[in-house]
ROKOLPA-195119 format. One line per 2 residues: number of its first residue (from 1); for each residue x, z, y of C-alpha. Coordinates in Angstrom, 2 decimals, padded with zeros to 5 digits. Each point is the difference from the previous one (the first is absolute). Layout:
<atoms>
NUM> X/Z/Y; ...
</atoms>
This chain:
<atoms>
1> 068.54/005.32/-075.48; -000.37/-002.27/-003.14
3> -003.39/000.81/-000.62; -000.28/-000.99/003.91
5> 001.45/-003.53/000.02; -001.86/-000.56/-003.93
7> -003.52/001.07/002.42; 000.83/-002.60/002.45
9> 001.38/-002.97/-001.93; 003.37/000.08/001.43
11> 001.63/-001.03/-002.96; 003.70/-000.46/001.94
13> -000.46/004.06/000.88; -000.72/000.38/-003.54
15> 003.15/-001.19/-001.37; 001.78/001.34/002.90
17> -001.36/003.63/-000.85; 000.19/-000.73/-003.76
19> 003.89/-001.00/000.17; 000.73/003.06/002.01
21> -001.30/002.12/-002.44; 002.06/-001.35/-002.62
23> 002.92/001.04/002.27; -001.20/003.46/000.19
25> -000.20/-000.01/-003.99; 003.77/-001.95/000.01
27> 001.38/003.14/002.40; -001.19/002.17/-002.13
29> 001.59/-001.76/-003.56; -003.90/-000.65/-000.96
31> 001.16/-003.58/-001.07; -002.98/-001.13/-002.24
33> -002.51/000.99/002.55; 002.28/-001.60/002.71
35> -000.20/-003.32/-002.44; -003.61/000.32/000.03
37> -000.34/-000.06/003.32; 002.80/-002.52/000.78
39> -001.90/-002.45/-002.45; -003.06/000.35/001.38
41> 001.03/-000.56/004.17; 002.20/-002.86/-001.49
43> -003.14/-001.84/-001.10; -001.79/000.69/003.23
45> 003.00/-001.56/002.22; 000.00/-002.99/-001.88
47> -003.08/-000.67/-000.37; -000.04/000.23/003.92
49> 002.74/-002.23/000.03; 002.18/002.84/001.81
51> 003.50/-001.02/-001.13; 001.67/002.97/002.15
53> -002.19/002.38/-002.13; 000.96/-001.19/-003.31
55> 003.32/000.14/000.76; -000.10/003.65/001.56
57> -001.93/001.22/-003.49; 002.25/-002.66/-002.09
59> 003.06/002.11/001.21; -001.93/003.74/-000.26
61> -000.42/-000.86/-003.68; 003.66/-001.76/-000.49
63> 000.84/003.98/001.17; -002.51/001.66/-002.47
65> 001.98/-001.91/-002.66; 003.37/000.67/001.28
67> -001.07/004.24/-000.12; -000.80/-000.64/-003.54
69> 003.35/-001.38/-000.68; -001.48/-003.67/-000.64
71> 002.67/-001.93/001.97; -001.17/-003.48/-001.67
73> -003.23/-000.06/001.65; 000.60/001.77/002.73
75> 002.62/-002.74/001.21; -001.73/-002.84/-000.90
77> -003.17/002.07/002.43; 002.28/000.01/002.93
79> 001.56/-003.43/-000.44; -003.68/-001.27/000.21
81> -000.16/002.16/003.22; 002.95/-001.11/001.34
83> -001.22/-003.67/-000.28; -003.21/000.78/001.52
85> 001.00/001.27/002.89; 003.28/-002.35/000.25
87> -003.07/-002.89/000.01; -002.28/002.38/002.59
89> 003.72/000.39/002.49; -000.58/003.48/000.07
91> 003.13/001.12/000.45; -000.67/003.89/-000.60
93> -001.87/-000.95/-002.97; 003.59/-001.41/-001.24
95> 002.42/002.47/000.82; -002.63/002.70/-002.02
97> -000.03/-002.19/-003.30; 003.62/-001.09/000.46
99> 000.53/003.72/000.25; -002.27/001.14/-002.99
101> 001.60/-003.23/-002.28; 003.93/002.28/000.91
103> -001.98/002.97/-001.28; -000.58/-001.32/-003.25
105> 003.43/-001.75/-000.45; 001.24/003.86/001.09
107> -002.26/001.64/-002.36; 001.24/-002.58/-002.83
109> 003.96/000.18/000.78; 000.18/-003.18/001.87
111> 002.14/001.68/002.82; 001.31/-002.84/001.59
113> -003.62/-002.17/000.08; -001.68/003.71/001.06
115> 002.55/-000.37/003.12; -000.49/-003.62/000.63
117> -003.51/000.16/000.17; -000.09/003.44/001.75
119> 002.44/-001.06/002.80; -002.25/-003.31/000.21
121> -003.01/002.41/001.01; 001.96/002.31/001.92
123> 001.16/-003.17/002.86; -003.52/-001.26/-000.11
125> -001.46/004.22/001.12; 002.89/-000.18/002.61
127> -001.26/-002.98/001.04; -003.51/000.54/000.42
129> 000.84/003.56/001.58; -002.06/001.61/-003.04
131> 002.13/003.69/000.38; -002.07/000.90/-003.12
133> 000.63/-002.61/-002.08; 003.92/000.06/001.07
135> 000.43/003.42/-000.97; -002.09/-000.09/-003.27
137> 002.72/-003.25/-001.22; 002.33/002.29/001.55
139> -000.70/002.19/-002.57; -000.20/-002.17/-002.60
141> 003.23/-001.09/001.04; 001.18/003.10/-000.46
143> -000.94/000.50/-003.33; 001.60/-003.12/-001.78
145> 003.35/001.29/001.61; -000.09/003.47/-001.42
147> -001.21/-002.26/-003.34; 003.01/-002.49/000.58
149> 002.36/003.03/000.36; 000.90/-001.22/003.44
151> -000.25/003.83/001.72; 002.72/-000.56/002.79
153> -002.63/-002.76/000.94; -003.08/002.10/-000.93
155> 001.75/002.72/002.22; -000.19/-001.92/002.84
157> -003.32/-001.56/-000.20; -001.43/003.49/-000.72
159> 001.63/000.66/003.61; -001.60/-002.95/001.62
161> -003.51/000.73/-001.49; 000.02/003.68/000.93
163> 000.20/-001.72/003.65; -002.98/-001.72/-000.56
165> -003.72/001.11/000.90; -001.28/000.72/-003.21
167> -003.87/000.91/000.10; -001.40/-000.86/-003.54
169> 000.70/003.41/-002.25; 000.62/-002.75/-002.59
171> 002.91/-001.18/000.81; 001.38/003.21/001.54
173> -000.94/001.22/-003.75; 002.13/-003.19/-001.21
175> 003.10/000.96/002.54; 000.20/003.56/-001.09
177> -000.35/-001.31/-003.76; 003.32/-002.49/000.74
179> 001.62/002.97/002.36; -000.34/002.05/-003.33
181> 001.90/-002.42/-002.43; 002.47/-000.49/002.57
183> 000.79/003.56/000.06; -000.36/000.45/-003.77
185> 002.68/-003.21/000.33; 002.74/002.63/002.02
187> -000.33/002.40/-002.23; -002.27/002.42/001.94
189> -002.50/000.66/-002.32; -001.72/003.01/001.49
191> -000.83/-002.04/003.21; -001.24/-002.89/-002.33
193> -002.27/002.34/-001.42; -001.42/001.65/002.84
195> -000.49/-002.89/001.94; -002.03/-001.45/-002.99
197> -002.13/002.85/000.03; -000.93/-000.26/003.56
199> -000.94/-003.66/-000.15; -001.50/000.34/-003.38
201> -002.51/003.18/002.06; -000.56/-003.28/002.44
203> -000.95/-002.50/-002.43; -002.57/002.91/-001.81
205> -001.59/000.84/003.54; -000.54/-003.71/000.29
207> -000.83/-000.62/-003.27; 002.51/-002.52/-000.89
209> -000.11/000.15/-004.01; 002.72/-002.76/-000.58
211> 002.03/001.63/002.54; -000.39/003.56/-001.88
213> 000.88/-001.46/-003.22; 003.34/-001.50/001.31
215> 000.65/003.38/001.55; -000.42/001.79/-003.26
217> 002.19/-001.81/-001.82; 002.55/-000.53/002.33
219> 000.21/004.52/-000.06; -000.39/-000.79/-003.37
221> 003.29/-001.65/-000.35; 001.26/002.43/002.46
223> -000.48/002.87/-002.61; 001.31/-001.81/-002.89
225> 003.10/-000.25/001.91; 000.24/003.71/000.44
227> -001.37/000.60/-003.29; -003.17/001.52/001.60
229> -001.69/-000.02/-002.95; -003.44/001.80/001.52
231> 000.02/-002.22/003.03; 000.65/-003.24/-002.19
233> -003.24/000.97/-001.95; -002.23/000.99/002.89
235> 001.29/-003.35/002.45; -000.23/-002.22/-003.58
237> -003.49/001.51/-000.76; -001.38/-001.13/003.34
239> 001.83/-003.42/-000.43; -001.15/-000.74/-003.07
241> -003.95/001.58/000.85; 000.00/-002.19/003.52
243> 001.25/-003.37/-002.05; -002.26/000.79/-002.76
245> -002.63/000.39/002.36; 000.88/-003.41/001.93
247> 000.46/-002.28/-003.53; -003.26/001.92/-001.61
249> 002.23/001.20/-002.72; 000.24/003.64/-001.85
251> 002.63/002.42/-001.58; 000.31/003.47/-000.60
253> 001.54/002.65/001.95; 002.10/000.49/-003.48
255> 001.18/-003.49/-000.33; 001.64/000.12/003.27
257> 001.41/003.47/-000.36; 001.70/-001.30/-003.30
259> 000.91/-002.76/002.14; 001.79/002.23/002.42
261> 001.59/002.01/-002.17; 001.78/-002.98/-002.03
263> 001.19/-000.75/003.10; 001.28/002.73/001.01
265> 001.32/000.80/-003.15; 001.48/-004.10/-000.35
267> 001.81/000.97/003.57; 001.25/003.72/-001.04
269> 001.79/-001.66/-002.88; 001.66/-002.61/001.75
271> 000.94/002.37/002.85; 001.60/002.38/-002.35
273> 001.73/-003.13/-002.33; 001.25/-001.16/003.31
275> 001.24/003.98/000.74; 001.61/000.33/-003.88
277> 001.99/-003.48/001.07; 001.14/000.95/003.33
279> 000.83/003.85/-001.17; 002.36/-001.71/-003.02
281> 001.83/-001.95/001.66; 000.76/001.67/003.57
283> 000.44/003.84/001.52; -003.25/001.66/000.35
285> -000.34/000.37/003.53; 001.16/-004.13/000.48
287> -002.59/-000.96/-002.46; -002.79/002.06/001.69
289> 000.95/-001.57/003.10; -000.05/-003.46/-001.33
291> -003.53/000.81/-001.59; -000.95/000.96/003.44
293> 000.68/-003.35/001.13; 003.50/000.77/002.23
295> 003.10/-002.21/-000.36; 002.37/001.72/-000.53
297> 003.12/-000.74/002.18; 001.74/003.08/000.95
299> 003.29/000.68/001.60; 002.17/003.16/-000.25
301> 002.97/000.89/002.03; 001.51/001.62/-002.27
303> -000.47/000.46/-003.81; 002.15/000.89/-003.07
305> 000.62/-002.56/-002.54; 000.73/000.55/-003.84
307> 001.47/-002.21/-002.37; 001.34/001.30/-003.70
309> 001.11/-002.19/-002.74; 000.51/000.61/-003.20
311> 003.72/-000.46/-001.16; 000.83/-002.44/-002.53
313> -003.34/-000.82/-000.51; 000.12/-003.52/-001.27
315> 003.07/000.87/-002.22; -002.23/002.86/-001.78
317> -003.15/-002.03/000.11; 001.45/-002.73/-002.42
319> 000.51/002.72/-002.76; -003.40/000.69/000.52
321> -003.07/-001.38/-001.00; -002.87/-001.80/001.97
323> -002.14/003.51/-000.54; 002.71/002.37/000.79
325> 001.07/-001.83/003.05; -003.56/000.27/001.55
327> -000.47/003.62/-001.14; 003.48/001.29/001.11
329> -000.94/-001.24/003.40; -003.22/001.75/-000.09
331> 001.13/003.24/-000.59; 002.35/-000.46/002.84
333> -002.22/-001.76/002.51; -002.76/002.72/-000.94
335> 002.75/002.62/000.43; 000.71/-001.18/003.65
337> -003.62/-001.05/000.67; -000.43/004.23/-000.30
339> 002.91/000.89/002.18; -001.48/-002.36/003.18
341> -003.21/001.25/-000.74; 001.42/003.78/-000.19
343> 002.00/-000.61/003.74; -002.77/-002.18/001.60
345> 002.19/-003.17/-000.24; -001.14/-003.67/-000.74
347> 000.40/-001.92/-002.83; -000.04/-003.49/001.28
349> 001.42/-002.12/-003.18; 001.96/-000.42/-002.83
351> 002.63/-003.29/-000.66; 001.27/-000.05/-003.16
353> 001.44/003.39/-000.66; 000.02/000.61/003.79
355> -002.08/002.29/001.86; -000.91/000.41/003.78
357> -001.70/002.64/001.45; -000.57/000.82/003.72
359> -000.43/003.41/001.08; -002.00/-000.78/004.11
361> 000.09/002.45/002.76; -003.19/002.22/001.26
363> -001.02/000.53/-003.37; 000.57/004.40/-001.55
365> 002.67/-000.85/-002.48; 000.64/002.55/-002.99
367> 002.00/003.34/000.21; 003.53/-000.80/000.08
369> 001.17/003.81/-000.45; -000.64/-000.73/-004.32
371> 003.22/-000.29/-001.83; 000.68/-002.53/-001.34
373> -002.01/-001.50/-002.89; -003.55/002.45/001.25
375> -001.46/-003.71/000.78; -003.16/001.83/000.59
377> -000.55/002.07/002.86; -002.31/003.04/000.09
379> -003.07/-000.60/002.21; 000.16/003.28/001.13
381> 003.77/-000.10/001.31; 000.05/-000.32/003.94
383> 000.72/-003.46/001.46; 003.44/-000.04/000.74
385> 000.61/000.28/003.73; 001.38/-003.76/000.21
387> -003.06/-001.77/-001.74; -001.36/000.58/003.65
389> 002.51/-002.20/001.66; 000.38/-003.25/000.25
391> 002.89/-000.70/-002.20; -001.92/001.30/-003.03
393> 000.09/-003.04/-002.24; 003.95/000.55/-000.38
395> -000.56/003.07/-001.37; -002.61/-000.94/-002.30
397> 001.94/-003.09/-001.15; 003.21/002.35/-000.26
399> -001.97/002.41/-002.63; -001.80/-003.14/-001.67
401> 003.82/-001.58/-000.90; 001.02/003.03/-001.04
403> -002.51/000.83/-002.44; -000.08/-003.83/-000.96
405> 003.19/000.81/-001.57; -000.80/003.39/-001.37
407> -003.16/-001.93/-001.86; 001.96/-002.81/-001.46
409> 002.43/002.26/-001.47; -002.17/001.31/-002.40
411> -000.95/-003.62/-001.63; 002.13/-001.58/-002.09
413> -000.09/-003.53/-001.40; -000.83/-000.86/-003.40
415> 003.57/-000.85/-001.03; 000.25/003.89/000.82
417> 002.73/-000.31/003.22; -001.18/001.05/002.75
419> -001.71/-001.66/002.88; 002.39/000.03/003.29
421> -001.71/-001.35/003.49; 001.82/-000.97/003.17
423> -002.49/000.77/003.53; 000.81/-001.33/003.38
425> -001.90/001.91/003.08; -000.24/-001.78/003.28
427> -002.28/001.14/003.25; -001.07/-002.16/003.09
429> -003.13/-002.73/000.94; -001.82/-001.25/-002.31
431> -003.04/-002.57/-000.50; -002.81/000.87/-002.35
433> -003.17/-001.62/-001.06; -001.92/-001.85/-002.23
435> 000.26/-003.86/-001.28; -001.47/-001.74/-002.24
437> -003.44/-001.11/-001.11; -000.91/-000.01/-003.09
439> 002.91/002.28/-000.76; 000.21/002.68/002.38
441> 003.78/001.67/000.24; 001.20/002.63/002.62
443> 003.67/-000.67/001.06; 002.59/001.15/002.82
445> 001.92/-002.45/001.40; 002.88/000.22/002.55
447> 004.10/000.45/000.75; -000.84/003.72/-001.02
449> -000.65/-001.51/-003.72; 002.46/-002.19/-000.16
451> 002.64/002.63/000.93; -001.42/002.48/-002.48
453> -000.26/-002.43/-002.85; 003.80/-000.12/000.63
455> 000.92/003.56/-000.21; -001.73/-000.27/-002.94
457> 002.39/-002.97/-001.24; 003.23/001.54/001.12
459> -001.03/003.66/-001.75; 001.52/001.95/-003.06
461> -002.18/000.79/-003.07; -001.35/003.38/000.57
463> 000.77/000.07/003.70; -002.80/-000.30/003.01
465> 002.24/-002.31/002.79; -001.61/000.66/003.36
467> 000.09/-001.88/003.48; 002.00/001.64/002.87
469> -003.59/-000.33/002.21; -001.34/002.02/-003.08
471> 003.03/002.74/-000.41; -000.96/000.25/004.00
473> -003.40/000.84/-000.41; 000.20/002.46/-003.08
475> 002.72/001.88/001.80; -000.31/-001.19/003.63
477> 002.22/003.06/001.85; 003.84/-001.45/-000.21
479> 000.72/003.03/-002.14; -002.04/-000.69/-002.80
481> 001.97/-002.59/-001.27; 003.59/000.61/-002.40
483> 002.16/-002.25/-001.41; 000.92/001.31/-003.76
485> 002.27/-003.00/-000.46; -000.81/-003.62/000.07
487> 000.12/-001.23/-003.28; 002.48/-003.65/-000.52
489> -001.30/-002.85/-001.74; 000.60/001.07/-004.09
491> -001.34/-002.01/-002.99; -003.61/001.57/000.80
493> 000.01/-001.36/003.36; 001.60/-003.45/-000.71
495> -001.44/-002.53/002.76; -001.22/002.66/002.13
497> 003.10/001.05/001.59; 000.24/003.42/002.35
499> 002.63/-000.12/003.13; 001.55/004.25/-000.71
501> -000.87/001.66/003.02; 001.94/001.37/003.05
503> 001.36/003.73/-001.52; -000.09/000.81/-003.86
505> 000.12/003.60/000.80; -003.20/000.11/002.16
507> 001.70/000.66/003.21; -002.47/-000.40/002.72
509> -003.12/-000.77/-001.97; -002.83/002.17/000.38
511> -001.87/001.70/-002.79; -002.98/-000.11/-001.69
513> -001.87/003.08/000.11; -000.92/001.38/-003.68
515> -003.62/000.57/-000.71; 000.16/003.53/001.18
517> 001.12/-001.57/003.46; -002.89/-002.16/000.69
519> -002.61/-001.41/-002.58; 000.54/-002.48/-002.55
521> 001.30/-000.67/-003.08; 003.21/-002.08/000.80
523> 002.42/-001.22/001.30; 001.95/-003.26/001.64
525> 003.35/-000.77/-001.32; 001.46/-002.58/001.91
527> 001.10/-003.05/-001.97; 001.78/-002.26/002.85
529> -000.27/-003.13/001.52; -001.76/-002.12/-002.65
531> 000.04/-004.19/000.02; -003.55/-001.15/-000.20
533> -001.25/-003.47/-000.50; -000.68/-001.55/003.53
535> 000.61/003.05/001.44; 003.85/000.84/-000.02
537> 001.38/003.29/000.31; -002.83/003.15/-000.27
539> 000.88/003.68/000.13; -001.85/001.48/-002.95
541> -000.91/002.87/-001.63; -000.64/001.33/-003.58
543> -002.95/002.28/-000.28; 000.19/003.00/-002.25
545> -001.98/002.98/-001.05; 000.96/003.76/000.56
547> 000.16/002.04/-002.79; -001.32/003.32/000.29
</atoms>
């Protein structure tokens, strides 16, 4: 056809023919033969004086420097477009440059110009009727959004676009590209991927090389998120090969294998810093679900709740020194860290000399059936028949206070007396999750703590004070439970005073079965009616092991 309109002089078909073929070369990310060619119909049009021409091939080239990543020129090409056509009053001719001019501000960061202009160009399209030119802004529209992090409104243009009658496989290529990161934006990466892989088939069948590129690297990212290492090589390969190809520059297969793997490598390490973090500071399974992303806000009907203090702590740590202070409490927190870990309680903190652990339900606790002081339970023994039901926490918990005090008899302090601990055991709702930011903590809250914290307080050295709700559940048939005599407030109980009960020969009060009755390795000795802070009057319970 050019060789045509060159044979007959028609030197407007000539630059018409010449431009398109630098079109064909721009579609297919041939930008220095699309310059050539741009150049060359440029010079035709204005030599003919055809203003509408130069500013068509003015804005094809602002576009060829805009693929190249040459924002500078290729706004101030489609400002001088912009003006031509503004002069000429062709209104299509404006909405197109206004609409390429939001392109570059997008491509540059300028989200808020890229919208301005873009919605400018969109109401001129709607007002000429141009259904192509609306849903290409669309588009673009579309794209600054997802790049503004606006999604609830990217969500619903998406919506509105997929309405529209789309027949350019460019921009349907563009919609799918946006439908992508939106998806990638909800967390449904698979979907991301595979509908980048359909649209990227599209833009190969059509030879759209820019379009390709962005494809690649956008499954590019996708890997590096899943640490895909062989599919972040092969997509960054063909990124970097199409780019290369489009800027006329060269590198090695190596070099960007090297680059891969750095990154990959960079990412693995900072993934598995963030792990070590997360894994120090809370339980296992809460940290693996806070590196998955989940806030963590749970709430449990019922729960046991641990608290043990040391007695006479701050009396024995001033004969101590700073060292001895911070290893006695090692050796015991270390010691009781072992026991949860051996029942399948909690550790959620330590105040002070304090400790609080919370033993949840639906989890297999440790073999109760031990005596006491076996903290660790044979893998091979049979799960005991209650682990299966729901009131399994208050077994484990029961076992775990035991054998807390089984494990701190064995350490002494330095001074050489020995180390005497006062637990409190409460069961009922509870509220756990995770606050903080920068520092992450697990923690319980609820009545169910603050009541268990108090049978703590109002304990004996040596003794495990339990709840009534707790007694209930360890021994829940009305015959499990025996008075052996209340004991009244003495020196050792000063401020935590104990109402005798009813008979002080145990008339009327069932028994407690002995471990040969029923398994388990204690038994509930009931203390009274017990004055706790802001709570009054409790029936309570001390908790004591069988000896076999």
């Amino acid at each position: 056809a050019l060789a045509i309109h060159e044979e007959l002089g028609d030197r407007r078909g000539v630059a018409l023919i010449t431009g398109n073929m630098g079109t064909v070369h721009k579609s297919t990310g041939n930008y220095p033969a699309a310059l050539e060619l741009y150049n060359r119909a440029q010079a035709i049009h204005e030599e003919l004086g055809d203003r509408h021409g130069v500013a068509r091939i003015t804005g094809n080239m602002g576009t060829v420097h805009k693929s190249t990543g040459n924002y500078s020129a290729a706004l101030e090409l489609y400002h001088r477009t912009l003006a031509i056509f503004e002069e000429l009053g062709d209104r299509r001719g404006v909405a197109i440059a206004t609409g390429n001019i939001g392109i570059v501000h997008l491509s540059t960061g300028n989200y808020p110009a890229a919208l301005e202009h873009c919605r400018r160009a969109l109401a001129i399209h709607e007002e000429l009727g141009n259904s192509s030119g609306v849903a290409q802004v669309t588009g673009n529209i579309l794209t600054v959004l997802i790049s503004s992090e606006l999604y609830d409104d990217a969500d619903a243009l998406l919506q509105a676009m997929d309405a529209l009658q789309i027949g350019d496989p460019a921009i349907v290529v563009q919609r799918e590209h946006s439908r992508a990161s939106l998806q990638e934006h909800h967390g449904n990466i698979d979907e991301a991927r595979a509908i980048l892989r359909e649209a990227l088939l599209i833009a190969q069948e059509l030879t759209l090389v820019p379009e390709q590129a962005e494809f690649h690297k956008s499954l590019r990212d996708l890997a590096l998120k899943q640490n895909d290492l062989a599919g972040y090589v092969e997509h960054n390969n063909e990124f970097t090969r199409i780019t290369e190809e489009i800027n006329g520059k060269e590198a090695t297969l190596k070099m960007a294998m090297q680059e891969a793997e750095r990154k990959m490598a960079k990412e693995r390490n900072e993934h598995e810093k963030h792990l070590a973090i997360l894994h120090s500071t809370l339980p296992k399974h809460i940290a693996d679900r806070v590196s998955r992303g989940e806030v963590v806000n749970d709430h449990y009907d019922n729960a046991s709740v641990i608290f043990l203090d040391i007695v006479g702590f701050t009396t024995l740590s001033e004969q101590l020194s700073s060292a001895e202070v911070v290893q006695l409490l090692e050796s015991v927190f270390t010691a009781l860290d072992n026991v949860c870990k051996n029942h399948d309680v909690v550790k959620i903190k330590t105040i002070g000399d304090s400790y609080m652990a919370v033993s949840f339900p639906h989890s297999v606790p440790r073999s109760p059936l031990a005596t006491l002081g076996a903290s660790v339970r044979n893998d091979n023994d049979p799960v005991p028949r209650f682990a299966r039901n729901d009131n399994a926490h208050v077994f484990s918990s029961a076992s775990a206070a035991l054998d807390m005090l089984h494990a701190i008899s064995h350490i002494a302090s330095p001074t050489g007396s020995p180390i005497e601990v006062r637990l409190g055991v409460h069961c009922g709702a509870v509220t756990a999750g995770v606050i903080g930011k920068e520092r992450l903590q697990y923690d319980v809250w609820g009545d169910t703590v603050n009541v268990a914290s108090r049978m703590e307080s109002t304990s004996l050295p040596g003794r495990i004070h339990v709840s009534e709700a707790f007694a209930s559940l360890l021994s829940p048939s009305p015959s499990h439970l025996r008075e052996r005599g209340a004991n009244k407030t003495s020196e050792g109980n000063e401020g935590a005073p104990v109402i005798p009960s009813v008979s002080e020969e145990n008339e009327g009060v069932p028994v407690i079965p002995s471990v040969s009755e029923e398994p388990g390795t204690w038994h509930l000795e009931l203390r009274g009616e017990t004055e706790l802070k802001g709570k009054g009057l409790m029936t309570t319970y001390w908790l004591e092991s069988v000896t076999l």
